[in-house]
C-alpha positions in Angstrom: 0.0 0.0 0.0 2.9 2.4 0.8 4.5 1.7 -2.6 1.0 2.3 -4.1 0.3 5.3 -2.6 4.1 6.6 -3.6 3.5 5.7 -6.8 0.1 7.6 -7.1 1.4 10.4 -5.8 4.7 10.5 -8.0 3.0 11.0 -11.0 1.4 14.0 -10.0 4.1 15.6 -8.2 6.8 18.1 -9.8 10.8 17.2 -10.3 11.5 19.8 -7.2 9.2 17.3 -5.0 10.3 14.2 -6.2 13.9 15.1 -5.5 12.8 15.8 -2.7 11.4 12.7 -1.4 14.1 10.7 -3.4 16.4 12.4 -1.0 14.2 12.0 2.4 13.3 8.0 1.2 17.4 7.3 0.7 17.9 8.8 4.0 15.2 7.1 5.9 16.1 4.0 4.5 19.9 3.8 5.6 19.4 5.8 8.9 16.1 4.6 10.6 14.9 1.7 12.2 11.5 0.7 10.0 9.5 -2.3 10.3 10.8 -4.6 7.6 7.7 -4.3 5.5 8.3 -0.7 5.3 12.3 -1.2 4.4 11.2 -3.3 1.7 9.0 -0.4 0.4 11.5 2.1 0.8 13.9 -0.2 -1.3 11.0 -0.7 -3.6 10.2 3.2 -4.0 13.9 3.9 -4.5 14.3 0.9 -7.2 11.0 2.9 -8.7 12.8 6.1 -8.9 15.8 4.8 -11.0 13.7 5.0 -13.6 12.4 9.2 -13.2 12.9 11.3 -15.8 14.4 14.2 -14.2 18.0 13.1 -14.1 17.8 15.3 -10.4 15.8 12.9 -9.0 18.4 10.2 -9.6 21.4 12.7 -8.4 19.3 13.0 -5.2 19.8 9.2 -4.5 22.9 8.8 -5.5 23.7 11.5 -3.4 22.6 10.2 0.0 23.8 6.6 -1.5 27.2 7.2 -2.9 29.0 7.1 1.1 26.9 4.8 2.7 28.3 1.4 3.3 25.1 -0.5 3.8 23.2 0.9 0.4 21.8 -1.7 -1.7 23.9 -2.7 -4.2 21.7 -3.0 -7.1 20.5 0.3 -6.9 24.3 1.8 -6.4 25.0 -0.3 -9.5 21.8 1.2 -11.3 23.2 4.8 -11.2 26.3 3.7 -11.7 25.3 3.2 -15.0 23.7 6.5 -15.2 24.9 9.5 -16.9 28.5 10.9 -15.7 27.1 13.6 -13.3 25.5 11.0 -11.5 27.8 7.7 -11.7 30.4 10.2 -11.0 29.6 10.1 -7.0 28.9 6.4 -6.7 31.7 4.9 -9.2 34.5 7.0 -7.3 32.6 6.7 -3.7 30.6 3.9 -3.2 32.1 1.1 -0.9 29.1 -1.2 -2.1 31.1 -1.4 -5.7 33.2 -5.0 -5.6 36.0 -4.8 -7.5 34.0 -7.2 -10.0 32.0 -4.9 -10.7 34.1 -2.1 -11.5 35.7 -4.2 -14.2 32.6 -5.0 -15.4 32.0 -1.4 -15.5 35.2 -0.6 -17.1 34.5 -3.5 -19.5 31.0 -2.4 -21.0 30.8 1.4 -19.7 32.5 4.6 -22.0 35.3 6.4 -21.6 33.8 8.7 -19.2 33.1 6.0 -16.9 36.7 4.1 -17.1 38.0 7.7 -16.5 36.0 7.8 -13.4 37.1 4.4 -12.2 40.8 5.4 -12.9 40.1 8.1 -10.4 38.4 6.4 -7.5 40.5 6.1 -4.3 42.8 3.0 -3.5 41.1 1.0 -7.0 41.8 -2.7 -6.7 44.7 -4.3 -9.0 41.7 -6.3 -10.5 40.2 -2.9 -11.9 43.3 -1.3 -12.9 44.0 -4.0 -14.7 41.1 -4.4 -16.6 41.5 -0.4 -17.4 45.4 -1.0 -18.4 43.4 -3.4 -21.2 40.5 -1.1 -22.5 41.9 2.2 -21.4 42.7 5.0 -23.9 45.1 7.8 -23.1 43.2 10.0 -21.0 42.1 7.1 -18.8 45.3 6.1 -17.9 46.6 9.3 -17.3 43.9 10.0 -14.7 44.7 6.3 -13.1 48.1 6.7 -13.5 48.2 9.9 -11.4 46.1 8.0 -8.9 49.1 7.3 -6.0 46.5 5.1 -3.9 45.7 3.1 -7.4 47.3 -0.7 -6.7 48.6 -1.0 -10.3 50.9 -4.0 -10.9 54.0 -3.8 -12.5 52.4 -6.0 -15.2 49.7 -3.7 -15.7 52.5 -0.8 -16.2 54.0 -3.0 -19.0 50.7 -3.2 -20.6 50.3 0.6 -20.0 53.7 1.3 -21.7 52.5 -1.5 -24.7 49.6 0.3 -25.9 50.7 3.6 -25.6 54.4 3.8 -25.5 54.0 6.4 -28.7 52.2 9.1 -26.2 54.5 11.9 -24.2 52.2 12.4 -21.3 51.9 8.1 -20.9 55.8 8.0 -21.2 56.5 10.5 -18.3 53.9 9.3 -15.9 55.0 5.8 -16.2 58.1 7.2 -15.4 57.3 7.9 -12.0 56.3 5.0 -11.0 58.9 2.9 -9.0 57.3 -0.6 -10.1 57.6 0.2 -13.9 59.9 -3.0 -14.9 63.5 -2.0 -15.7 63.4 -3.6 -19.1 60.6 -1.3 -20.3 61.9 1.2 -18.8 64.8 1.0 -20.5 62.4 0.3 -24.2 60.9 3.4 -23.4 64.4 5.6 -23.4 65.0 4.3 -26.9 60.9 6.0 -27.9 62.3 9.5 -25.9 65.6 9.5 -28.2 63.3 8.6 -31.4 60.8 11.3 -30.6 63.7 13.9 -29.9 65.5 13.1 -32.9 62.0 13.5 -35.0 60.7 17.3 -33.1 62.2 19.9 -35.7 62.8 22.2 -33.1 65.3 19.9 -31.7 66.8 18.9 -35.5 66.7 23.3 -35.8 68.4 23.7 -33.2 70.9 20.8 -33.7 73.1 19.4 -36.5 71.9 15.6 -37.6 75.2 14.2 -36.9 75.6 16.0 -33.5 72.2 15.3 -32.5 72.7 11.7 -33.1 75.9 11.2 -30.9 73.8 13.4 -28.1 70.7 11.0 -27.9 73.2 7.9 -27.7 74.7 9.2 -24.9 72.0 10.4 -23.5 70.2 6.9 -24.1 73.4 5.2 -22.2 73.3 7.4 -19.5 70.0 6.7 -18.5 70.3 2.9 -19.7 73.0 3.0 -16.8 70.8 5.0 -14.3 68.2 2.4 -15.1 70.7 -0.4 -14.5 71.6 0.9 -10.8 68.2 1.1 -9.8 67.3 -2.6 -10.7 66.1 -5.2 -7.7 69.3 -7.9 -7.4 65.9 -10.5 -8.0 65.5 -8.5 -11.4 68.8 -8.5 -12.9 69.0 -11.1 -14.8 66.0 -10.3 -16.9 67.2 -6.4 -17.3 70.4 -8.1 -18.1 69.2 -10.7 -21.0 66.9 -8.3 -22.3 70.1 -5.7 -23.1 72.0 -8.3 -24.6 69.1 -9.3 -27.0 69.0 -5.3 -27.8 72.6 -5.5 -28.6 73.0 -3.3 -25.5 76.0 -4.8 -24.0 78.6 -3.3 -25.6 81.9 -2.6 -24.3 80.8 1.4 -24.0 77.9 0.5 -22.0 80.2 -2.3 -19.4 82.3 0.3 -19.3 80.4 2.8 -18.4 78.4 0.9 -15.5 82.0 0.0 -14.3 83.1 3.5 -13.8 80.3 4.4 -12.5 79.7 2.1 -9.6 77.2 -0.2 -11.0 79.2 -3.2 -9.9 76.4 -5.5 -9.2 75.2 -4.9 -12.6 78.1 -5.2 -14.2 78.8 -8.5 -12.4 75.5 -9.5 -14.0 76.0 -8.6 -17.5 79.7 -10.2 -17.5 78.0 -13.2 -16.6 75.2 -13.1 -19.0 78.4 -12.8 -21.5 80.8 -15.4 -20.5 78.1 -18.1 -19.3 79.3 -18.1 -15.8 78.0 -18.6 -12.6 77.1 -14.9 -11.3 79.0 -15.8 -7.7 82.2 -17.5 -9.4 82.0 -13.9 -11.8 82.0 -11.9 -8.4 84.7 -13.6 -6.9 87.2 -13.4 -10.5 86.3 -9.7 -10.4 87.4 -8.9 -6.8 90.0 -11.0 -6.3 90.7 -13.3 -9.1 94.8 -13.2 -10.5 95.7 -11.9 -13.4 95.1 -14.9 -15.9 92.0 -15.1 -14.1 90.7 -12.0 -14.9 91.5 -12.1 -18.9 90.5 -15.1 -19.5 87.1 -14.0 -17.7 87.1 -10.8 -20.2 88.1 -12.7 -23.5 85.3 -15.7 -22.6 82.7 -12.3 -23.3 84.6 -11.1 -26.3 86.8 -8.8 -25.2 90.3 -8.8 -26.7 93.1 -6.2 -27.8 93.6 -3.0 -26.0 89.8 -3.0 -25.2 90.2 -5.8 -22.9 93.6 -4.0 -21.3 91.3 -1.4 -20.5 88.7 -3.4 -18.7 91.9 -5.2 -17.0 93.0 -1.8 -15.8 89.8 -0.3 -15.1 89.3 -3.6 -12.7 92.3 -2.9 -11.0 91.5 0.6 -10.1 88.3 -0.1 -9.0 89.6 -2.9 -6.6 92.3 -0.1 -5.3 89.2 2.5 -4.9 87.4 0.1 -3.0 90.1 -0.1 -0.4 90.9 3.3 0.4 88.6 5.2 2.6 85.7 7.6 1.4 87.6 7.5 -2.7 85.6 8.9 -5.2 85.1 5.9 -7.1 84.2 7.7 -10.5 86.9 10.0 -10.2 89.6 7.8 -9.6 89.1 4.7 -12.6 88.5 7.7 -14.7 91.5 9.9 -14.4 93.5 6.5 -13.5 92.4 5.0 -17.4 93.3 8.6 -19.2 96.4 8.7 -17.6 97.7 5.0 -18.4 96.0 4.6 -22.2 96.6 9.0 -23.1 99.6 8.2 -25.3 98.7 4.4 -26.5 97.7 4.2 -29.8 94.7 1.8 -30.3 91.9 1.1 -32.8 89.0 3.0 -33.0 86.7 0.6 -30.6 89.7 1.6 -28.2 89.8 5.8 -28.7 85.6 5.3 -28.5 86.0 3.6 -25.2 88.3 6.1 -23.9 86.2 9.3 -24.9 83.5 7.8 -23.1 85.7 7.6 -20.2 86.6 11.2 -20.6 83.1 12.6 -20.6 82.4 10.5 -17.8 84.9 12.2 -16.0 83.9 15.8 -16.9 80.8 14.8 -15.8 81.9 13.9 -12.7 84.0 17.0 -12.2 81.1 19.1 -13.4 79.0 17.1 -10.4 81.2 17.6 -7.6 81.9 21.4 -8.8 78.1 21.9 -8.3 78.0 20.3 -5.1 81.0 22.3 -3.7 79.0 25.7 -4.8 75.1 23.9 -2.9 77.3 23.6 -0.2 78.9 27.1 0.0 76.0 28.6 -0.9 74.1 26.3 2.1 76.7 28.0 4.7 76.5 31.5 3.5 72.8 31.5 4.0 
């Protein structure tokens, strides 16, 4: 009789009073004690009311539904399927919504409603994998800017898969600390195709120049990337450079100087088919014949290999004495013993990547001398 009566009276009353008592029945039916005969007519009404005309009416419930954890389920899931102004409040609010059936909403809904899901608080792995699937750009901006979001390091390598080719995508997966060091690394080689292809960049540079920039650029940050690698993830990052043809003797060299032992422990394993512990071991304290014939089992031979010989020695020296700058000292060690030996060119590339690496270096602690001064002045 109550629904009746409702029901009666709804078609004669205005939008302004309906929203009205779509907002008073929501209310009464999460906050007050009724009879159960009277809850199920409240549900009833409200089940009714999905169904008004007057999108306000609907924005009324939603609106005293959207918080509440003990709102029924179907009808949260009803205007969830709304228009956007009102699954907006339940699809980024409700605590009703499973996880199930936000990817079921990302699944059949638009892109207004994945973009909403991609936004709601703490979203489930399930969800944000589901919208790593379907999403288009602006979805996955919006989830990927979402800090509470639980997105998997798979779901970031799906991310990066389908839209690798987009700026924004690139620097927000970025930032995220799970991102997998081998796509990380995939998506520095993108960043050096899409500078080399902005004119303003080719304006500003000469081809050849620009070229020799981005590949050291590229190596620099493959290096970066190399340091900041899980021991557990090695490997992988490791296999996956030398099936990119990353592992060249520019690269080794560079990770040596620059304190990425563990890495380059790794890779010279990878290379010469040893046993990552018995590599370790050669490198720290392995004799002399040791050593080479670790080098020449990955290819290394000539005055290349002396260098790597040399560059292992220093490091081992550096790693005895007290507070060394590590950089500093295989760098200038290396210019000072190969500066008058003639070599190949493999050899003179070697060395002027040495030399920046140096500069750099100098360039670094020059910086942090002046931070410092400046720091005590103030």
């Amino acid at each position: 009789m109550i629904v009746q009566a409702f029901l009666r009276w709804s078609e004669k009353a205005g939008s302004r009073d309906r929203t009205k008592a779509a907002s008073v029945l929501a209310q009464a039916y999460l906050q007050s004690r009724l009879p159960q005969d009277r809850y199920d007519s409240a549900y009833d009404a409200m089940t009714y009311l999905l169904d008004d005309p007057s999108p306000k009416v609907r924005l009324a419930l939603a609106e005293q539904l959207a918080y509440a954890p003990d709102a029924p389920r179907a009808i949260v899931f009803a205007l969830a399927e709304d228009q956007p102004e009102i699954a907006c409040l339940v699809i980024i609010h409700s605590p009703v919504l499973r996880e199930t059936d936000l990817v079921d909403l990302a699944g059949n809904g638009t892109a207004m409603t994945r973009a909403m899901i991609a936004a709601r608080p703490y979203l489930a792995a399930g969800a944000c994998a589901a919208l790593a699937e379907l999403g288009g750009v602006l979805e996955l901006s919006i989830l990927l800017e979402n800090r509470s979001a639980c997105i998997t390091p798979f779901a970031l390598r799906r991310i990066a898969e389908r839209h690798v080719d987009d700026a924004e995508i690139r620097d927000l997966l970025l930032h995220h600390d799970d991102l997998p060091a081998d796509v990380r690394y995939s998506m520095v080689g993108h960043i050096g195709a899409a500078l080399a292809a902005c004119d303003l960049v080719g304006n500003v540079i000469p081809a050849g120049r620009l070229q020799s920039v981005i590949r050291d650029a590229s190596d620099a940050a493959t290096v970066m990337i190399a340091g900041d690698v899980a021991r557990e993830d090695m490997p992988m990052m490791v296999e996956h450079l030398r099936e990119q043809a990353g592992l060249t003797p520019a690269f080794l060299m560079s990770a040596l100087c620059s304190g990425k032992l563990d890495f380059f422990a790794e890779s010279i394993s990878n290379l010469s088919g040893l046993d990552s512990h018995r590599v370790r071991s050669i490198l720290a304290t392995g004799r002399h014949h040791a050593l080479k014939a670790l080098f020449q089992s990955t290819g290394l031979f000539g005055a290349v290999l002396n260098i790597f010989m040399e560059a292992t020695l220093l490091w081992r020296n550096a790693a005895d004495t007290p507070y060394a700058d590590t950089i500093m000292e295989l760098s200038s060690g290396l210019m000072a013993k190969f500066a008058h030996v003639d070599g190949d060119a493999a050899m003179r590339e070697l060395l002027h990547m040495v030399e920046k690496l140096h500069m750099l270096q100098q360039r670094n602690r020059a910086r942090a001398l002046a931070s410092d001064l400046v720091a005590q002045a103030a």
